[in-house]
N, C-alpha and C positions, 0 to 999 in steps of 0.2 A: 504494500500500500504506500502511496506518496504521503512524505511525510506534511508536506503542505503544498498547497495551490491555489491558485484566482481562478474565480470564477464570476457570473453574475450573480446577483444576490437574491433578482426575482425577476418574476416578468413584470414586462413594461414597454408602453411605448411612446416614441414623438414623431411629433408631424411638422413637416416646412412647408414653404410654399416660397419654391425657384422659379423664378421666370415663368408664372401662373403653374408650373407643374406641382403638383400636388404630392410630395413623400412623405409617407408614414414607415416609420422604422420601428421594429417588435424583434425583442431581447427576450430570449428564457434561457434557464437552463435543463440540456441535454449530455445523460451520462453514459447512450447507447445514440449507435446511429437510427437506429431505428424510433426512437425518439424524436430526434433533431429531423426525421423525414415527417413524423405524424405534424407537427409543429408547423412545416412549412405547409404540405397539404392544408392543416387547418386554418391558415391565414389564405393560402390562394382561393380556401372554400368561402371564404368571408369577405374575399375583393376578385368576385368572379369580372365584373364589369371593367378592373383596373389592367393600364396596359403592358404592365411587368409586373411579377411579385421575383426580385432578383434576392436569393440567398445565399448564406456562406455558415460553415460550420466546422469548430474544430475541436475533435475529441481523444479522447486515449492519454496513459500516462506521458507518452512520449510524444505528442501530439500526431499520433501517428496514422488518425483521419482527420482531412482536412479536405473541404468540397467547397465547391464556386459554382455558383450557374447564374446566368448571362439572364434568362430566360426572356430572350427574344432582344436584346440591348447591344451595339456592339460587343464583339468580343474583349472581355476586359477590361469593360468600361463599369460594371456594375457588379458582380459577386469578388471579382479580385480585389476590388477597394475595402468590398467588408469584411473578407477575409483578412486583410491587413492590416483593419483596426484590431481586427482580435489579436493579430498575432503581435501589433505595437504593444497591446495592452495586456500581453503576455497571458490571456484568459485560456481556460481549457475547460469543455465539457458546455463548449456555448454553443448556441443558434442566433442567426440574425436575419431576418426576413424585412427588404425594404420593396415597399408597395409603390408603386407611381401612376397617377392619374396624370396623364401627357396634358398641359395646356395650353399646344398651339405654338412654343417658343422651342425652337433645336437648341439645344447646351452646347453641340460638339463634344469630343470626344475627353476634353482635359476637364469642362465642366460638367459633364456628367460624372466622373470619376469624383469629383470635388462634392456632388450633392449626393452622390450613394455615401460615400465615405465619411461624411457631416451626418448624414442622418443618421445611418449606425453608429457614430459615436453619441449621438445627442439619445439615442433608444438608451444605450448602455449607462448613460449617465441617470436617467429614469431611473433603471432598474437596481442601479448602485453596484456596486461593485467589492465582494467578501474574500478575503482569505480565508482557506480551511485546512486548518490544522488538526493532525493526527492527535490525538490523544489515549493514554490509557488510565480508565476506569478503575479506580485504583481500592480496596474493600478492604480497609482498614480497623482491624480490630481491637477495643482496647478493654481496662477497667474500665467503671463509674466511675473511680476515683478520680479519671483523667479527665473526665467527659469536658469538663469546664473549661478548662486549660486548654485541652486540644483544639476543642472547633473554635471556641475563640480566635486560637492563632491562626486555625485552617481559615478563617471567616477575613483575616486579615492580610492573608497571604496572596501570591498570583498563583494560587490554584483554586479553580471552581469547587466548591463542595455543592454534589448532586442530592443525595440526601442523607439522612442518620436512623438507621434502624437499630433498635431495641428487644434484645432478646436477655441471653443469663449473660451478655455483655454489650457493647456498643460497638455496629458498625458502622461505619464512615464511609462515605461514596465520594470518591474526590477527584475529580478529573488532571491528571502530571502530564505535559509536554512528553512524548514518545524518548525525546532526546534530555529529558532531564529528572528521568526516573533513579538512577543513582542518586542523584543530588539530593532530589527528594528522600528517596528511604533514609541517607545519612540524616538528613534537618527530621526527619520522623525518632530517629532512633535517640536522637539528641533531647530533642522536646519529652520523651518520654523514661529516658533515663533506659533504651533496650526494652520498654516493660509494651511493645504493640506487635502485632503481625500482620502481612499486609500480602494480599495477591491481588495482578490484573485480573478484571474479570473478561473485561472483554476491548479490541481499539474502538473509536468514535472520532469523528471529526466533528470540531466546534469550530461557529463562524464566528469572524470579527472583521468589523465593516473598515474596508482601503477609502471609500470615500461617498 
C-alpha cells in the first residue's frame, strides 16, 4: 500500500464561459478504471445535447493508467490538457470530465488547450484537494490506573485516538503514521513506565486537506 498520496477530496464542479462557449469541469475520485469510465459515461449521460464531454484520468500506484480523449476536439487540444493538470498537481486515482457547449466563437488550437486546462483546474479547486496517509490502527492496552494519564496525553499528541473500549482493562484505538510506529511504541513504553501492550489491528488511510 502507498504510504501516502493526493488525490481529490470530493466531487465537484465549475463552469466558465470562453468566448460565449460554455465549460463545465466535474472532479471525483476514481480508484478502479472502471470507475473513472462509469463517471465519465454518467456526465456524457447528463450533457447529451453538449458538443464535447472531453476526459482524462489517472490511476494506479505508479500512475500507471492514464487516459485522454479528445472526444470529437482536435487532437490534443482537450483530454491532454487535463490530463496534465493532474499530473502538475501530482493527483492519482482522479477523473476529470470537461463538458463544452460551443458558442459560435473558434479558440484555435493554443486557446482551446488554455480553456480545457483552466477549467479542470478551476473543477479540482471545487472539489479540494486531500493527502492520504497510510496509517496503523494501533489497540492499545492498559490499566485503569493509567487511563487518565494516557489519553490525556494520546488527546494531546499528533496521533488520532479513534476510540477507548472498556473491558477487565482499557483499550485504546489510536491511529500512528505507518513510518512512525517505533517512535510511537518507545513514547508509549515511556509514558507508561513498560506497564501497556499494543498490536496493529488493521492499515487505514486518513485524509488531511493540501488546500
Amino acid at each position: 500500500m502507498r504510504e501516502s498520496y493526493m488525490t481529490t477530496g470530493s466531487s465537484a464542479s465549475a463552469e466558465l464561459l470562453i468566448q460565449k462557449s460554455r465549460f463545465i469541469g466535474y472532479a471525483a475520485r476514481a480508484e478502479t478504471e472502471q470507475e473513472a469510465l462509469d463517471f465519465i459515461t454518467s456526465i456524457k449521460e447528463q450533457h447529451r445535447s453538449a458538443n464535447h464531454n472531453c476526459s482524462a484520468y489517472m490511476l494506479g500506484e505508479h500512475d500507471s493508467i492514464q487516459k485522454a480523449n479528445d472526444d470529437g476536439e482536435p487532437s490534443g487540444t482537450a483530454g491532454v490538457p487535463i490530463l496534465e493538470v493532474l499530473k502538475k498537481k501530482q493527483l492519482k486515482d482522479t477523473v476529470i470530465v470537461v463538458t463544452r457547449y460551443f458558442g459560435g466563437i473558434k479558440l484555435g488550437s493554443g486557446g482551446l488547450i488554455r480553456a480545457y486546462g483552466k477549467t479542470a483546474s478551476e473543477a479540482l479547486a471545487a472539489a479540494g484537494i486531500v493527502e492520504r496517509r497510510l496509517h496503523s490502527l494501533m489497540k492499545v492496552t492498559i490499566d485503569y490506573t493509567w487511563l487518565g494519564k494516557v489519553e490525556n496525553e494520546v488527546r494531546q499528541s499528533q496521533y488520532p485516538l479513534k476510540t477507548i473500549e472498556y473491558t477487565e482493562g482499557v483499550d485504546l484505538y489510536i491511529y500512528v503514521p505507518v513510518a512512525e510506529e517505533e517512535t510511537f511504541a518507545a513514547w508509549l513504553n515511556e509514558l507508561t513506565n513498560g506497564q501497556s501492550s499494543f498490536i496493529c489491528t488493521e492499515k487505514e488511510y486518513l485524509e488531511f486537506p493540501v488546500n
